[in-house]
C-alpha positions in Angstrom: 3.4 -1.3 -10.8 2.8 2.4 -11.5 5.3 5.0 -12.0 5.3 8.8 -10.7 6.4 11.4 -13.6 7.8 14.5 -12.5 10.3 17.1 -13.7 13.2 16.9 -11.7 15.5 19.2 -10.0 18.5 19.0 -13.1 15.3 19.6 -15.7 15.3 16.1 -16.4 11.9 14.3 -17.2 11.8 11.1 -14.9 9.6 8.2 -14.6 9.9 6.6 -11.1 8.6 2.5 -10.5 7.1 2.3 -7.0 4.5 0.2 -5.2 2.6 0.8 -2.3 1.6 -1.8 1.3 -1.3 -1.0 3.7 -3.7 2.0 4.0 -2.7 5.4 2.9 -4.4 7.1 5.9 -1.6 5.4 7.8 1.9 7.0 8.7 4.0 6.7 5.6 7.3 5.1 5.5 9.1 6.0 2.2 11.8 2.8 2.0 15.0 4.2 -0.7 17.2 1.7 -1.6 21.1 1.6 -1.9 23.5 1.5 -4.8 22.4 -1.0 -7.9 19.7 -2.2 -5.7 15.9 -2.4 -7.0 13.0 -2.2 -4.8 12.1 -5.7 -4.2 15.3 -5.9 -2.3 12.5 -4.5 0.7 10.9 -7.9 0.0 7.4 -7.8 0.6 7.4 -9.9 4.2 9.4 -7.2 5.4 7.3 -3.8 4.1 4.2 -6.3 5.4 5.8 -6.1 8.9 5.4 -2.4 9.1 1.5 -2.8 8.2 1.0 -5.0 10.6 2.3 -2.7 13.0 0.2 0.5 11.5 2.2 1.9 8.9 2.0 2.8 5.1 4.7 1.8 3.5 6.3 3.0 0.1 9.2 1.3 -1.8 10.5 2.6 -5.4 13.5 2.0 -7.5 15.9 5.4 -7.8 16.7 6.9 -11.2 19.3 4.5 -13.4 17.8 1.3 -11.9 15.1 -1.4 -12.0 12.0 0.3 -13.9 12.8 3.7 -13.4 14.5 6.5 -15.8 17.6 5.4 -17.2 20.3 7.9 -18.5 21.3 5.9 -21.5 24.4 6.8 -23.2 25.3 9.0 -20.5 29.4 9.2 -19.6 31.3 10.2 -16.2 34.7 9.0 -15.7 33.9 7.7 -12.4 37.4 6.8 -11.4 38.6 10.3 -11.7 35.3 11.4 -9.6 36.1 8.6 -6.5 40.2 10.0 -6.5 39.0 13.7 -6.6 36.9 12.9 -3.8 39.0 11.3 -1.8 41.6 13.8 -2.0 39.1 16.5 -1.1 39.9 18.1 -4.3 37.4 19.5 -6.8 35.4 16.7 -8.2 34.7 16.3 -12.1 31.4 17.3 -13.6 28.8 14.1 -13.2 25.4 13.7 -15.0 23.9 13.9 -11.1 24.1 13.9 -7.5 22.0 12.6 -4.2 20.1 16.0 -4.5 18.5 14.8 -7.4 17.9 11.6 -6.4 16.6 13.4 -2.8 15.0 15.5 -5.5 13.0 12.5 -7.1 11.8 10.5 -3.8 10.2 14.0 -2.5 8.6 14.3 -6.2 7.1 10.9 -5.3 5.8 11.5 -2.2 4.2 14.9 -3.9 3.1 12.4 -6.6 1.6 10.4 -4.1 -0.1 13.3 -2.0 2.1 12.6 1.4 2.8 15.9 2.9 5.8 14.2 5.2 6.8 10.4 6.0 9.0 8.7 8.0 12.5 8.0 5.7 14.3 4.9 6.0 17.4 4.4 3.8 19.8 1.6 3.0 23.4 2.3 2.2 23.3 4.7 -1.1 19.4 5.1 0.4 20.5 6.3 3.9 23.2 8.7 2.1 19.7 9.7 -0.2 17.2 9.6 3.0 20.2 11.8 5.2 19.8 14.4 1.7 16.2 14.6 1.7 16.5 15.2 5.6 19.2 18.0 4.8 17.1 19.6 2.0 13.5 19.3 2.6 13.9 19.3 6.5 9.5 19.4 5.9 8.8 16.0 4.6 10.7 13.8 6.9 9.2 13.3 10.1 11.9 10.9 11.3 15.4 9.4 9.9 16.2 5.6 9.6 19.7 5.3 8.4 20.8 2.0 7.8 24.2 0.8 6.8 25.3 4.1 5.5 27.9 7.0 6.6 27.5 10.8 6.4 29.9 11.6 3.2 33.1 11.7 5.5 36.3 10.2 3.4 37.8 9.1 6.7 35.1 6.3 7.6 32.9 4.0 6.6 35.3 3.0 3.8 35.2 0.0 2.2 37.6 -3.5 2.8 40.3 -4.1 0.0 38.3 -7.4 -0.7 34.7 -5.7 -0.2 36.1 -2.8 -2.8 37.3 -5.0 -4.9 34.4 -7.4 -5.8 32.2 -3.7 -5.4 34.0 -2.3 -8.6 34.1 -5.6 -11.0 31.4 -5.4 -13.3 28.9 -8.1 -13.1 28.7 -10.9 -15.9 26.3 -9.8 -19.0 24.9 -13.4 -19.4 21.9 -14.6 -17.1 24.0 -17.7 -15.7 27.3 -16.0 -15.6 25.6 -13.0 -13.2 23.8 -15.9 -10.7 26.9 -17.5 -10.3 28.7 -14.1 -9.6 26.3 -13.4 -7.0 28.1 -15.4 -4.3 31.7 -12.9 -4.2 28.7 -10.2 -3.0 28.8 -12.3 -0.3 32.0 -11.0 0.8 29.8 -7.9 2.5 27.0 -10.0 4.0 26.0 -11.7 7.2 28.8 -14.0 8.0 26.6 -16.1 10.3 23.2 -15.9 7.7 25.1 -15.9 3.9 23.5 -18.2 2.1 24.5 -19.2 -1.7 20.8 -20.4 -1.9 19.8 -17.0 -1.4 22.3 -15.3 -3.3 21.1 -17.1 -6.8 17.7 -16.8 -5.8 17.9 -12.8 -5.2 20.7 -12.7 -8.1 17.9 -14.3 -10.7 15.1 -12.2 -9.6 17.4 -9.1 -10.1 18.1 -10.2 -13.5 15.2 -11.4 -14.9 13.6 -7.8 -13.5 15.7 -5.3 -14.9 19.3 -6.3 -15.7 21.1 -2.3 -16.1 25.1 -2.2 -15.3 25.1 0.9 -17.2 23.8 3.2 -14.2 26.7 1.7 -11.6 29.0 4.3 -12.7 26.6 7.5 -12.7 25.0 6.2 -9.2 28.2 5.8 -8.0 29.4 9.1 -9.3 26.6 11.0 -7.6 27.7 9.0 -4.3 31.5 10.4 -3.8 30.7 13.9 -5.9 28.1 15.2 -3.6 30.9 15.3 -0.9 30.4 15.4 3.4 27.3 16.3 4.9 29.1 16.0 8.5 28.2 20.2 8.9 24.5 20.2 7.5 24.0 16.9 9.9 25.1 18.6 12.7 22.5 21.4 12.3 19.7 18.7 11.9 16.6 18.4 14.3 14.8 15.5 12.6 14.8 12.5 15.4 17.0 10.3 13.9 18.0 6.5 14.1 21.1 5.0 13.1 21.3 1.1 12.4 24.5 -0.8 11.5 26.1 -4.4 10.9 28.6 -5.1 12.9 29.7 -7.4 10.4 29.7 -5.0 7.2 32.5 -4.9 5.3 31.4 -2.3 2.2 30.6 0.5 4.3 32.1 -0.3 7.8 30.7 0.1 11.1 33.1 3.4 11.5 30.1 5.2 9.1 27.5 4.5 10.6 29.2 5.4 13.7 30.0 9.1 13.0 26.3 9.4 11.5 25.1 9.0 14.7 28.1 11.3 16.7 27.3 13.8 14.4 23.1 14.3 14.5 22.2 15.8 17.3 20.7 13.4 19.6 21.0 10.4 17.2 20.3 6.7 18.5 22.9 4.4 17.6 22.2 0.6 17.2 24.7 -1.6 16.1 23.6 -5.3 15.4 25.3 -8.5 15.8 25.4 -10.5 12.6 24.5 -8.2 10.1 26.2 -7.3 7.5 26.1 -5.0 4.1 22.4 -6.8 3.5 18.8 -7.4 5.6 19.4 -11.1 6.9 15.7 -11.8 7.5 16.1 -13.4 10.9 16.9 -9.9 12.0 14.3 -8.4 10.3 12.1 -8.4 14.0 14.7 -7.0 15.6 14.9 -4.5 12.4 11.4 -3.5 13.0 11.2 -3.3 16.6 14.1 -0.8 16.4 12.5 1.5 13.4 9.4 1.4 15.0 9.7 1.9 18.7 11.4 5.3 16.7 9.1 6.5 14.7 6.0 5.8 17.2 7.5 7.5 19.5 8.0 10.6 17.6 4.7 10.5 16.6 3.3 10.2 20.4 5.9 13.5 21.2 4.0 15.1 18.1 
């Protein structure tokens, strides 16, 4: 796969790992993924469903993951960050925040020649995709945010049980992690989990690019960058909000008071999804993300 180089907004030089689907001259969807998560999490089937239905699709793994930079030896006491947060009090110093990592997809879409694309993010990704919205207002021509919540310490909080399995550090050895895989499980479909798939997805993970180390700096950048409830509010991007009913790492409440809080916002809320894509909702994924963006593009 190739990788975009750019200079980023902290002065850091990063490498990102992205691949393409379908015809450039189509509408580009840029896909950012969520916390930990590499890009062929947006397995292929699913990016090919958008080019069947005319789009270009784009899907890349964010700094401290997969194939892209990694900030090796790089501290943050990441519990004092989350408690500072959540208190509303002034948050530690950390190596980065979503504005860089905002900072880094629009670098790729320069990288790529794009001028604007449709955004869809996933969890840490829609908390990224809502930043780029904020921040480069120019380059989005729609929002997709999926399974994520707008910075606001009063929802879209964890479970006990979700928070718990969220913060253990996964197993170093190869076997250890695939067998780990199923407590994720805690945040998925209840109807679709599937231990098959959880090994399956679990060994490709690990065999790609096995990196605990960025957990704590990703996660840092998450709770330091703080509530974008007031910059959402002021937004004009056409924007659609997607949510599990049965998600348990970021509860329904986030999603929720994304969509209360962007002006106009459409709010979907799905039966029997979770914290993941179960792929017999992927149609009804689709359907959703692209009856939005066409019609934006039939307004514009």
């Amino acid at each position: 796969m190739p990788k975009a180089r750019f200079t980023s907004s902290d002065g850091r030089q990063i490498e990102l790992e992205y691949d393409e689907f379908g015809k450039k001259s189509d509408p580009t969807l840029l896909l950012v993924m969520g916390y930990t998560a590499q890009l062929v999490q947006w397995e292929p089937d699913f990016c090919n469903m958008f080019v069947d239905r005319g789009f270009h699709v784009v899907r890349f793994d964010n700094r401290d993951c997969g194939l892209s930079t990694r900030l090796d030896g790089v501290t943050v006491d990441v519990d004092k960050v989350i408690a500072a947060a959540l208190m509303e009090e002034p948050v530690p110093p950390v190596p980065y925040t979503l504005s860089h990592m905002a900072f880094d997809a629009v670098s790729l879409l320069d990288h790529l020649g794009i001028e604007s694309a449709h955004v869809l993010g996933a969890s840490m990704g829609g908390m990224i995709a809502q930043t780029i919205a904020i921040e480069h207002p120019t380059r989005v021509k729609t929002l997709i945010s999926v399974m994520s919540q707008p910075g606001d310490p009063a929802v879209g909080q964890p479970e006990p049980e979700a928070a718990a399995v969220l913060l253990t550090p996964p197993p170093s050895s190869r076997e250890d992690y695939i067998a780990h895989s199923v407590k994720w499980q805690v945040w998925h479909s209840k109807k679709y989990r599937s231990d098959e798939l959880s090994y399956a997805g679990a060994a490709r993970d690990y065999d790609r690019a096995f990196y605990p180390e960025g957990a704590p700096r990703q996660l840092a950048a998450i709770y330091a960058s703080g509530s974008r409830v007031e910059q959402l509010s002021q937004m004009k991007i056409p924007t659609l909000v997607l949510h599990g009913k049965d998600d348990t790492l970021i509860t329904p409440s986030g999603g929720i008071r994304t969509a209360e809080v962007i002006p106009g916002a459409r709010l979907v809320l799905l039966d029997d999804m979770g914290h993941d894509f179960p792929r017999p909702l992927w149609p009804k994924i689709v359907d959703e993300a692209v009856s939005h963006m066409s019609q934006v593009s039939a307004v514009g």
